[in-house]
C-alpha positions in Angstrom: -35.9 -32.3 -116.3 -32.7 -30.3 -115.0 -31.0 -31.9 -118.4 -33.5 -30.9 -120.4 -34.1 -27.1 -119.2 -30.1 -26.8 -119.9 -30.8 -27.3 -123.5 -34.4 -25.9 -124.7 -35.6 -23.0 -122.9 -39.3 -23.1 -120.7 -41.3 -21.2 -124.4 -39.9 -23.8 -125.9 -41.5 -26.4 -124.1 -44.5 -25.2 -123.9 -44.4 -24.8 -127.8 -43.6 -28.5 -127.6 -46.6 -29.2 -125.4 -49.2 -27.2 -127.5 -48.4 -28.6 -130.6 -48.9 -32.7 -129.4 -52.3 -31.2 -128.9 -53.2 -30.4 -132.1 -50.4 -33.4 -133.6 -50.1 -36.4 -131.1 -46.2 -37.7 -131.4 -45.0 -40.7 -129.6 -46.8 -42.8 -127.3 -49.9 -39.9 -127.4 -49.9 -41.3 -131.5 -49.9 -44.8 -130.8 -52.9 -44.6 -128.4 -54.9 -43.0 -131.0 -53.9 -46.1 -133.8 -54.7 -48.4 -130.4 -58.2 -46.6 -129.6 -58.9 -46.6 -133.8 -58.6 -49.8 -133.7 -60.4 -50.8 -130.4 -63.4 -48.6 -131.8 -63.8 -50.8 -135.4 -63.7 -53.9 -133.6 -66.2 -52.5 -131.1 -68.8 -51.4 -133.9 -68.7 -54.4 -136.1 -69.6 -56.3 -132.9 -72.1 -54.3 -131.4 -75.4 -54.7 -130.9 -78.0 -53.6 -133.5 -79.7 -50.8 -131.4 -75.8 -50.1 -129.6 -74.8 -46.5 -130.5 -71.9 -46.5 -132.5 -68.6 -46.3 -130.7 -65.4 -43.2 -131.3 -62.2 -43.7 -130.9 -62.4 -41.2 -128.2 -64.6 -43.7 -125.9 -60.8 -45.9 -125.7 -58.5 -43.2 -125.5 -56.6 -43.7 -121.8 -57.2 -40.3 -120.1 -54.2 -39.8 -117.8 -53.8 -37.0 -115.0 -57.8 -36.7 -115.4 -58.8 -35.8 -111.8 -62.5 -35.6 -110.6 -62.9 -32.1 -108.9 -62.3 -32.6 -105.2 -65.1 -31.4 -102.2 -63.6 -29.1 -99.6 -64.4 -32.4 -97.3 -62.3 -34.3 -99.9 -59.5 -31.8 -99.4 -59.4 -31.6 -95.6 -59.6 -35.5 -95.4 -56.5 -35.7 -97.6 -55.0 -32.9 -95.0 -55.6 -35.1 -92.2 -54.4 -38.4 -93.7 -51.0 -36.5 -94.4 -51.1 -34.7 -91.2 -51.1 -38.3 -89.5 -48.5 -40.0 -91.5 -46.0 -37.0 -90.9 -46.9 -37.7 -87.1 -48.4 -34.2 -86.8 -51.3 -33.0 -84.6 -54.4 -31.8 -85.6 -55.1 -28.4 -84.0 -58.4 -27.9 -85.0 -61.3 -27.7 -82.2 -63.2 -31.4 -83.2 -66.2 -32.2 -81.5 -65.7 -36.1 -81.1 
């Protein structure tokens, strides 16, 4: 990342990053020809009352995250807190 910062500038990037959006380039392209693909051999195999299938339903969907619960959040707290051999200084009723 250092490497690249030295020779495109952070607007740059970010140009870079909106227009695979709209034009996927790379890996981002091939999934798309992959999930195309995946999608024709689904339909001419489905069943007869099986809504058709996009190629949207086999595109991977990386750095997707469910939205976390505040319990989810302080659960991940603790587990860190232990690992790093730290104490938990909340008041716990156990």
């Amino acid at each position: 990342m250092a490497e690249l910062l030295k020779r495109i500038s952070s607007r740059e990037i970010t140009e870079w990053m909106a227009f695979s959006q709209l034009e996927p380039f790379g890996a981002d392209a091939q999934y798309v020809g992959h999930a195309i693909t995946a999608s024709t051999i689904a339909n001419v195999n489905r069943g007869e009352n099986t809504p058709a299938y996009s190629a949207a339903d086999f595109m991977p969907k990386f750095g997707t995250k469910d939205t976390q619960t505040v319990e989810d959040m302080i659960q991940t707290a603790e587990v860190i807190t232990h690992a790093f051999g730290g104490k938990d200084l909340r008041n716990k009723d156990e």
